[in-house]
N, C-alpha and C positions, 0 to 999 in steps of 0.2 A: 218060828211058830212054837218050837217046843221047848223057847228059853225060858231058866228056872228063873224066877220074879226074885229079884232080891231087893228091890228095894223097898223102904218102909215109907209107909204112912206119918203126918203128925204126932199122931200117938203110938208108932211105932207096932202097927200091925200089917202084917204083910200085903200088898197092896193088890187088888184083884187084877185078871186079866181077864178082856171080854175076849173068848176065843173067838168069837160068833163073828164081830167086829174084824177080827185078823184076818181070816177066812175071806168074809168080804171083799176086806179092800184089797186082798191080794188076786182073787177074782180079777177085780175091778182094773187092775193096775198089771196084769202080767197081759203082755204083748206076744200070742203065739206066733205072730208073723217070723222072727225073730229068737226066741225063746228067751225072754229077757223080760223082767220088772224093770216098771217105767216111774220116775221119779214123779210124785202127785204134783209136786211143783213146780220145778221143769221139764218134766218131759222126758228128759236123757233115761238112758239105759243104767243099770245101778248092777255093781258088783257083788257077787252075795259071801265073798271073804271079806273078814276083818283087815282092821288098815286103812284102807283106801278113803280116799275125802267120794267118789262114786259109792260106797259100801251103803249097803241097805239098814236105815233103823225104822224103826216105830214112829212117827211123831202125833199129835194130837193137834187137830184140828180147833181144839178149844182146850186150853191144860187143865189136865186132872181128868179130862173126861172120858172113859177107857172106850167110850161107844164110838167115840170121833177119830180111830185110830188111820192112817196110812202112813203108807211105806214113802219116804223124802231119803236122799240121800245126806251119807253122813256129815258134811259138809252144810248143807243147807238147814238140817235140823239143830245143828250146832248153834247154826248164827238165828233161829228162830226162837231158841230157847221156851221160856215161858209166855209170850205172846201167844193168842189168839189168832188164826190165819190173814183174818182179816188185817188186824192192827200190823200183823209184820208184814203185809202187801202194799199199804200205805204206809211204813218207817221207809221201806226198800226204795218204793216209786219216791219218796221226799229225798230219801237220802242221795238219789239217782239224779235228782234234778241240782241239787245242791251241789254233785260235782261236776257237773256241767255249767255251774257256775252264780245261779241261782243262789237268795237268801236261803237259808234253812229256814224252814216253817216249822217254827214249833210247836204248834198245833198237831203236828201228826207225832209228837214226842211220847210214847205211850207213858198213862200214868201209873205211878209204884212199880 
């Protein structure tokens, strides 16, 4: 919550953080049963040390939008990248079917 923002914007202005959003979803996503944040994506329980593919990041529910924050683990956010949540639930579910032996649909191929 209280990491210094380094990175830049387009035009190289430091790039805001909605705290409010952070707050939120860590509400939202910490399991007292337990005492443990729960991955928005899977579920699983998430490490809050650096390192670990479990370790807890930021991700964006829609890129760039600092309102749409939750906690994914690091691992999962990696392979999310700049996708939209939606489009990488339907890359994963194509992709999923494809190795199961299925054509690739490349209709669910996100564009740019």
């Amino acid at each position: 919550m209280a990491r210094l923002e380094t990175r830049r914007d387009a035009a190289g202005r430091s790039r805001p953080v909605d705290k409010e959003a952070r707050l939120r979803a860590m509400r939202e996503q910490y399991d007292s049963r337990v005492g443990v944040f729960r991955c928005h994506l899977t579920g699983l329980p998430m490490e809050l040390g650096y390192g670990s593919r479990r370790s807890a990041e930021w991700a964006h529910r829609i890129p760039g939008d600092e309102s749409s924050v939750v906690l994914c683990c690091k691992l999962v956010n990696r392979m999310q990248t700049d996708l939209a949540e939606a489009e990488f639930r339907q890359f994963v579910i194509t992709l999923a079917r494809h190795f199961q032996g299925a054509p690739f649909d490349e209709s669910a191929f996100p564009d740019t």
